[in-house]
C-alpha positions as CSV (number, residue, x, y, z in Angstrom):
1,X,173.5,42.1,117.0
2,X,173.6,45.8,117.1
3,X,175.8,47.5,120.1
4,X,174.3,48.7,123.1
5,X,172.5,52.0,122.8
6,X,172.4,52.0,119.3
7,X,169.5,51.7,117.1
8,X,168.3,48.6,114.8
9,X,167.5,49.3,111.1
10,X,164.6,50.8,110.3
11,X,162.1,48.2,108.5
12,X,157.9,46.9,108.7
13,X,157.6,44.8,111.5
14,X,156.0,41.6,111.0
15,X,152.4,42.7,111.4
16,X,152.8,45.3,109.3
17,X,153.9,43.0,106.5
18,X,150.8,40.4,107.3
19,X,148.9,43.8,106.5
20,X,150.7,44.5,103.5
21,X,149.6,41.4,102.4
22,X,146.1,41.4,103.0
23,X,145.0,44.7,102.0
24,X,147.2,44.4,99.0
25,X,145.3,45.0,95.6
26,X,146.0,43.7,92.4
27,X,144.6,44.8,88.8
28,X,145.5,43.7,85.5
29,X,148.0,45.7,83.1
30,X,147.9,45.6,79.7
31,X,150.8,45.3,77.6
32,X,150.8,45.2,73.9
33,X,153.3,42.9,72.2
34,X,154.5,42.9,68.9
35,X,155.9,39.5,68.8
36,X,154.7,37.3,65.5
37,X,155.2,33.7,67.2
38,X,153.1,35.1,70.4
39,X,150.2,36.7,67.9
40,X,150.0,33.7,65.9
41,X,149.4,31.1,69.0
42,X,147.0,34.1,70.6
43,X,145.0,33.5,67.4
44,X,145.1,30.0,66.6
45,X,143.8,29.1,70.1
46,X,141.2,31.9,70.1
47,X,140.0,30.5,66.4
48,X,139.6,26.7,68.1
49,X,137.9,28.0,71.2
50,X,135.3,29.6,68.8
51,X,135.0,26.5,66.6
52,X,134.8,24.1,69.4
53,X,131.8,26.4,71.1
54,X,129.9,27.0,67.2
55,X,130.5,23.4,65.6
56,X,130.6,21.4,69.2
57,X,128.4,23.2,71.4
58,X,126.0,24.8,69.4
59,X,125.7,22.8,65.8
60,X,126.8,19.2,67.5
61,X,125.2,19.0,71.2
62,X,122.5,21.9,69.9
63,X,123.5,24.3,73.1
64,X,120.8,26.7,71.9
65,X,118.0,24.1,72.8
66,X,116.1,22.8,76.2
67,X,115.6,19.1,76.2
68,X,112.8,17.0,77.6
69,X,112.8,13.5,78.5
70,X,110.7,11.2,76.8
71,X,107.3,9.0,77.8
72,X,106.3,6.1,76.1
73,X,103.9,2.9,75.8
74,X,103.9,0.2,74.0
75,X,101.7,-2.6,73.0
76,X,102.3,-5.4,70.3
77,X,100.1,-7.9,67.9
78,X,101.0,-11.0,66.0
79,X,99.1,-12.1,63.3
80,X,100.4,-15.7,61.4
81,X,99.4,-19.4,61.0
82,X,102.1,-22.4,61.1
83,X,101.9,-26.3,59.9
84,X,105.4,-28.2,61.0
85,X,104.0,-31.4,58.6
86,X,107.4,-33.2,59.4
87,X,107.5,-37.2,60.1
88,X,110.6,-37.1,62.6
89,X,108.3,-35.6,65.9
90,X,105.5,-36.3,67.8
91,X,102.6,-36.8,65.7
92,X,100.7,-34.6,68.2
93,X,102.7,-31.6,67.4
94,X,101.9,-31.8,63.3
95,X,98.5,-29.4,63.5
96,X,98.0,-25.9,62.5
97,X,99.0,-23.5,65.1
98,X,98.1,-20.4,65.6
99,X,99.0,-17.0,67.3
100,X,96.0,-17.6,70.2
101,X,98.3,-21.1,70.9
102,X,101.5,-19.9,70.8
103,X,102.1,-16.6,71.9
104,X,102.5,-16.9,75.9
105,X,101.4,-15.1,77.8
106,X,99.3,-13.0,75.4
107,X,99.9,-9.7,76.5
108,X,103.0,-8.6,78.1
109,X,104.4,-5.5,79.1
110,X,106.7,-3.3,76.2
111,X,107.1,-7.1,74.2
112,X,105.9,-10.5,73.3
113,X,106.9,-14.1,73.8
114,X,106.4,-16.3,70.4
115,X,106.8,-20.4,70.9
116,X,109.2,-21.9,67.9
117,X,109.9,-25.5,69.3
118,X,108.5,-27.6,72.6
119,X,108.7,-30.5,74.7
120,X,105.0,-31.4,75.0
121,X,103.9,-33.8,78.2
122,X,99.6,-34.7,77.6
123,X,97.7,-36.5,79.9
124,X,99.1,-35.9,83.6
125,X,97.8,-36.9,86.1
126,X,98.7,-37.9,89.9
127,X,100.2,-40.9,90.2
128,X,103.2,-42.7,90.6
129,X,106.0,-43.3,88.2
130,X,109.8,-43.4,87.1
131,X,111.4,-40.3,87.6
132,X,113.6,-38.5,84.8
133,X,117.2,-40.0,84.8
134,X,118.5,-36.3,83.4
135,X,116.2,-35.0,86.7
136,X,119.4,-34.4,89.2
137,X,121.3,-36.2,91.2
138,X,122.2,-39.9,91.2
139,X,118.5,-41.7,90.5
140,X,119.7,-45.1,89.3
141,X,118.6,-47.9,91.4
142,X,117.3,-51.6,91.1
143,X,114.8,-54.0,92.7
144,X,117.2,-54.6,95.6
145,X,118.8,-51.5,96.0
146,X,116.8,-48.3,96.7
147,X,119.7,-46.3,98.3
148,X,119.5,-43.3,96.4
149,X,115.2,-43.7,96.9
150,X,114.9,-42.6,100.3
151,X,111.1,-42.8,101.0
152,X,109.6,-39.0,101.5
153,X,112.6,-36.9,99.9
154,X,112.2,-34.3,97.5
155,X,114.7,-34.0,94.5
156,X,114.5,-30.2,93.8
157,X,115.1,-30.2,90.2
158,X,112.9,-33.3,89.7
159,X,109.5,-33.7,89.5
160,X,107.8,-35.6,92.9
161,X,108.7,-37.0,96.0
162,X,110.5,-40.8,96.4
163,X,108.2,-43.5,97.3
164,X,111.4,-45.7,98.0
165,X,110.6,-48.2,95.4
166,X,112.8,-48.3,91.7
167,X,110.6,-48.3,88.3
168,X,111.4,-48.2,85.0
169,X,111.6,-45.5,82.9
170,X,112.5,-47.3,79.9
171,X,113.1,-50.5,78.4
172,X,116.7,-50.2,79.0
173,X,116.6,-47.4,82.6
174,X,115.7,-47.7,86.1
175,X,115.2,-45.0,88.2
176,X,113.5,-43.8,91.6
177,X,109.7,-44.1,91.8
178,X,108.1,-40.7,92.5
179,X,104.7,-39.5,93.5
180,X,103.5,-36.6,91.6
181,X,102.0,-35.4,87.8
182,X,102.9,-38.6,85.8
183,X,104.3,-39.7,83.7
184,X,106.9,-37.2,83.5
185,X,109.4,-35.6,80.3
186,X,110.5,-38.8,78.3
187,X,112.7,-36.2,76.4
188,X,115.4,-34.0,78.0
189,X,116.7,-32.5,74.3
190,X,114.0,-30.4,72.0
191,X,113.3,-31.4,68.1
192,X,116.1,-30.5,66.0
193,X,115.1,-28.0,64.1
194,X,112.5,-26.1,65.6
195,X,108.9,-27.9,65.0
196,X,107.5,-24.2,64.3
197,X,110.3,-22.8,62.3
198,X,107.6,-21.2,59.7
199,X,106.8,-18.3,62.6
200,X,110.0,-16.4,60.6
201,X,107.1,-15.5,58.5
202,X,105.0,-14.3,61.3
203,X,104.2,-10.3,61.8
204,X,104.2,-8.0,64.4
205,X,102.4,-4.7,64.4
206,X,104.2,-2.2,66.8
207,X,102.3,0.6,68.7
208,X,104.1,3.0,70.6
209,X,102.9,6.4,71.7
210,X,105.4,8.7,73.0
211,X,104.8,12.2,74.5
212,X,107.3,14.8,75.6
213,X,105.7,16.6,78.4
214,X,107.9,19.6,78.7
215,X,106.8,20.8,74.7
216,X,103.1,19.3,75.4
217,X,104.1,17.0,72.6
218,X,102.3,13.6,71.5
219,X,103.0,11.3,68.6
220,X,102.4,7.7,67.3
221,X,104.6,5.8,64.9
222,X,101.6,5.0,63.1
223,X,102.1,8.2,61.3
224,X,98.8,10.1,60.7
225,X,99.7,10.2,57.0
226,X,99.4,6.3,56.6
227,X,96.9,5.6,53.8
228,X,95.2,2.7,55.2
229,X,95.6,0.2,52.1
230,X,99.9,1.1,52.8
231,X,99.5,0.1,56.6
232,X,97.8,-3.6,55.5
233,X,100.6,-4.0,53.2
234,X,104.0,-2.5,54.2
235,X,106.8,-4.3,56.0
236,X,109.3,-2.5,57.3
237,X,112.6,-2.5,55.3
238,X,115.8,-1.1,57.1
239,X,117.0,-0.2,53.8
240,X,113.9,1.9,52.5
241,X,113.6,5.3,52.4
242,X,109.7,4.8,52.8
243,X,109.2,1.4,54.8
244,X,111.8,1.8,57.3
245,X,109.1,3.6,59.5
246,X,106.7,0.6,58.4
247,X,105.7,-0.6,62.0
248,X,104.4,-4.3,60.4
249,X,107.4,-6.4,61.0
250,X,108.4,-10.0,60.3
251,X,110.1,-12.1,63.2
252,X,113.0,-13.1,60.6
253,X,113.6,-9.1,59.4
254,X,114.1,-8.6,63.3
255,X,116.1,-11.8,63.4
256,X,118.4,-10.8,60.7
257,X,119.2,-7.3,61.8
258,X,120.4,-8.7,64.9
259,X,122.8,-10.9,62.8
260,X,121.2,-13.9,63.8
261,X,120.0,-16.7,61.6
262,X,116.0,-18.1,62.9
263,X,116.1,-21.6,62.1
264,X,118.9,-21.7,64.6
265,X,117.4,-19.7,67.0
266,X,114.5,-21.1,67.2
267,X,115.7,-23.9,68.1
268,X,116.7,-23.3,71.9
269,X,115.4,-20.0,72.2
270,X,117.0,-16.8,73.0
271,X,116.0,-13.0,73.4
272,X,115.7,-10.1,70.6
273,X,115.8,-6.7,71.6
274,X,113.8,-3.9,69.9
275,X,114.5,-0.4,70.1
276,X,112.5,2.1,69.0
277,X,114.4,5.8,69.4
278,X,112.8,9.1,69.0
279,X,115.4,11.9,68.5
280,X,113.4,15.1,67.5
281,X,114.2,18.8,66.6
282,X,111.1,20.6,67.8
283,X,112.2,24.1,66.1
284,X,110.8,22.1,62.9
285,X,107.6,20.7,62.0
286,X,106.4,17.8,64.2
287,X,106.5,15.2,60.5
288,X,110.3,15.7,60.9
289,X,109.9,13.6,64.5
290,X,110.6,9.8,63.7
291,X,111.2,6.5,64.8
292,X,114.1,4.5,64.0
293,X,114.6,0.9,64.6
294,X,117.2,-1.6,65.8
295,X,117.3,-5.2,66.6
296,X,120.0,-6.7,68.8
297,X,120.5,-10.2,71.0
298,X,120.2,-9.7,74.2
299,X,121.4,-13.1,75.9
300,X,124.5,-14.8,75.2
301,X,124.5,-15.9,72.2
302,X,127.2,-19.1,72.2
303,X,126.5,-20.0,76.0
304,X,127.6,-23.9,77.1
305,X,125.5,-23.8,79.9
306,X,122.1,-23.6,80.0
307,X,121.2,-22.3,76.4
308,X,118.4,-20.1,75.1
309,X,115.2,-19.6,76.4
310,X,112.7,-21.6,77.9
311,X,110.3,-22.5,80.2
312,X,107.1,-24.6,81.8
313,X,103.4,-23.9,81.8
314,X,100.3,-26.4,81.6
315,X,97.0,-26.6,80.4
316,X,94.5,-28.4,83.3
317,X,91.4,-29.7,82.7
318,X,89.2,-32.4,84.5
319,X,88.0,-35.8,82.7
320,X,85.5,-38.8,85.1
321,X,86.2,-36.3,87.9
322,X,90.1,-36.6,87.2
323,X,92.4,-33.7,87.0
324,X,94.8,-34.0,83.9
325,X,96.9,-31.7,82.6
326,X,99.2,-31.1,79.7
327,X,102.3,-30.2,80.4
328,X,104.7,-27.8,77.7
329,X,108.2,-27.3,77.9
330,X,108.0,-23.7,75.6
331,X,111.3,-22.9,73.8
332,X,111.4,-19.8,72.4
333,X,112.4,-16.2,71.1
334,X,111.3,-13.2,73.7
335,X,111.4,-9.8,71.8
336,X,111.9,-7.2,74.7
337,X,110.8,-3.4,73.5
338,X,113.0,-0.7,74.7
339,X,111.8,3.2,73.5
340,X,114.7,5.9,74.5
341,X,114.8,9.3,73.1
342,X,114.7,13.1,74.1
343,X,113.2,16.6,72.2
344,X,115.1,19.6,71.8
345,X,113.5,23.3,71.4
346,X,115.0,26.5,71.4
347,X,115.7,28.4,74.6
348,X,117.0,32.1,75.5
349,X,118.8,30.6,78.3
350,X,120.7,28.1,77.3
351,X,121.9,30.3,74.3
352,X,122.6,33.0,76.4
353,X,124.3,30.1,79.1
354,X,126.7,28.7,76.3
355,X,127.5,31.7,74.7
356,X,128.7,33.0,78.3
357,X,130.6,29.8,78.4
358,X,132.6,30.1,75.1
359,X,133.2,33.9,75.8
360,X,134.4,33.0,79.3
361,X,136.7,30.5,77.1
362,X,138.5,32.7,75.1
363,X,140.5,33.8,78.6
364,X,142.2,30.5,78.1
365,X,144.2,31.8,75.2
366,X,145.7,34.9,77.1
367,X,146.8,32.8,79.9
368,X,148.4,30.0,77.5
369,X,150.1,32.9,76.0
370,X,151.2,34.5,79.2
371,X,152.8,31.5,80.1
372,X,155.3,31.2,76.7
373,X,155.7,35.0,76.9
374,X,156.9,35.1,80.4
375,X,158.3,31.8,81.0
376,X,159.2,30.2,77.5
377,X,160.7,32.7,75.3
378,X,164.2,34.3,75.4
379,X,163.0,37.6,76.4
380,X,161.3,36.3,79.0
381,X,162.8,38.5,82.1
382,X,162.0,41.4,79.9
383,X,158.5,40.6,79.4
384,X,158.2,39.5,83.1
385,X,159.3,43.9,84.1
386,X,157.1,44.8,81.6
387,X,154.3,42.6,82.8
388,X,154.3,43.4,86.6
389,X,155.1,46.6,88.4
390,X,155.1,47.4,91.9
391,X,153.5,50.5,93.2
392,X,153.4,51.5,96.7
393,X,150.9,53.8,98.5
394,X,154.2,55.6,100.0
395,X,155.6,56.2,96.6
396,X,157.0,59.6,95.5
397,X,154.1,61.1,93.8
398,X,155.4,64.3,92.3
399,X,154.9,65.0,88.7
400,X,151.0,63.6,88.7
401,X,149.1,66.1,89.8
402,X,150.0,66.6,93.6
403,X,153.0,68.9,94.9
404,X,155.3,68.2,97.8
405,X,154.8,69.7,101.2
406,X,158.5,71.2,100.9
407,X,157.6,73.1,97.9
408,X,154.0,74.9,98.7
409,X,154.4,78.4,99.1
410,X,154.3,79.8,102.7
């Protein structure tokens, strides 16, 4: 603490140095250095910024191009005929069937639903009769004891309501008495293997129209240049130069590319998924925009529980003023249609956007440099006076251009 009247040391106050601060002003300073190790990491990270930006960027990703979403529809037909002619199932099921029988529903949206084994019910009507055993819940009972039949109850996974009495399902099972279409299921398991098994040689013609709206740009994969007698008799073949764009293809070609085998399959059921990608370079002529196809199973493949794909529908009609109906459990392959794909044109901006970009890039290698120069090398205190220099407004500015008030000339 300084005596009394004398004078403390002469020195910014503190908001004079907060101003110092803020109205400080920094610019860069170039300094050239002749250092071999520094040159050679200046140019080896300059020559993979430009690589990344011309193979990655530009030749890779195409940065030079605009892209446009794509738009599609789709719409399916099956043409084939199928005769099981097997002695081990229902006689009722050994009759030609055809493509307006088992394809269910016959439109759907973006794919199709093609029958390869059933449970068939004929001859419903309502009534009373033994329920399922396999239906759900404990169903056994006898003539004197109805405890599991309780009179009005619904079994939700059965197939009526309990009438509180016990009837036989078979020579060997009793089971609750129910009130609804009868008689019900007799078989919980389908026929092993599929009755319809032929359908691997069924067809399906594919029609998908896509359209990317930012070019104004429409195609088909039935290609324009199809000679008519070629699109009667192509299937597509994965492995073709030519009939890989074939849109006729069989349900086992589909089957096989998703490494699946059909007899199996169509067995319990399962679901196939098509997909149709469109991956076009607009700078060249539209005939270089094509499909290509690929076939994978969608559901779980090896599942324990609840196995494939299947499901109920029935077929009513009226006979003496009786409603009847024929009930069919449908097992099944569902081919589900997926179209993905974008277009890509050439656009100022982007180019210009990119090339801005990698430019911009380039800084990266200066500043990865400036960090061994001034912080990893020997010499670094040396660099670090060459890099930065402090220069003060108050500095002695004699010897650039502007004399000393001591030394003008009275």
């Amino acid at each position: 603490r300084p005596e009394k009247g004398e004078k403390m040391a002469d020195g910014p106050g503190i908001c004079q140095r907060i101003v110092q601060v803020v109205f400080e002003y920094d610019t860069p300073r170039i300094v050239h250095i002749k250092n071999k190790k520094v040159g050679l990491i200046n140019r080896v990270i300059q020559l993979g910024i430009i690589g990344y930006v011309i193979g990655w960027v530009f030749v890779y990703k195409k940065g030079y191009q605009d892209f446009g979403d794509i738009v599609s529809s789709v719409s399916t037909k099956l043409k084939g005929v199928a005769y099981p002619n097997r002695s081990d199932i229902d006689p009722a099921l050994n009759r030609v069937w055809d493509i307006a029988g088992l394809v269910v529903p016959p439109q759907q949206r973006d794919g199709f639903f093609i029958m390869t084994n059933m449970i068939i019910t004929p001859d419903q009507s309502q009534g009373t009769c033994a329920e399922a055993p396999w239906a759900g819940g404990n169903l056994t009972c006898t003539d004197t004891d109805t405890s599991n039949c309780p009179a009005g109850q619904i079994e939700l996974t059965g197939n009526g309501m309990f009438t509180g009495k016990c009837a036989s399902f078979d020579n060997e099972t009793q089971t609750c008495e129910i009130q609804g279409w009868c008689p019900v299921e007799q078989q919980d398991n389908p026929p092993s293997p599929g009755v319809l098994e032929d359908a691997k040689e069924f067809t399906v013609l594919l029609k998908n129209t896509i359209s990317f709206p930012l070019f104004n740009f429409t195609k088909r994969n039935i290609l324009d240049e199809y000679d008519p007698d070629y699109l009667k008799n192509c299937r597509f073949n994965n492995s073709d130069p030519v009939d890989k764009y074939c849109p006729i293809i069989k349900l086992d070609t589909m089957v096989k590319e998703a490494n699946q085998n059909f007899t199996k399959l169509a067995e319990q059921g399962g679901i196939i998924g098509i997909s149709i990608t469109w991956d076009c370079n607009l700078d060249y002529s539209s005939s270089h925009c094509l499909p290509k196809y690929s076939f994978s199973r969608l559901d779980k493949a090896d599942s324990k529980v609840s196995p494939g794909y299947n499901f109920r529908y029935a077929r009513y009609y009226k006979q003496n003023n009786i409603d009847y109906r024929t009930l069919i459990k449908a097992y099944g392959i569902r081919f589900d249609v997926v179209v993905s794909g974008r277009a890509g044109k050439f656009n100022i901006i982007p180019t210009t956007m990119n090339i801005g970009s990698g430019l911009a890039l380039l800084g990266v290698a200066t500043i990865l440099c400036d960090i061994v120069v001034l912080y990893v090398l020997k010499k670094k205190y040396f660099y670090q006076e060459k890099k930065y220099m402090m220069v003060d407004d108050d500095d002695d500015l004699r010897g650039y251009g502007r004399l000393d008030s001591s030394t003008t000339t009275k």
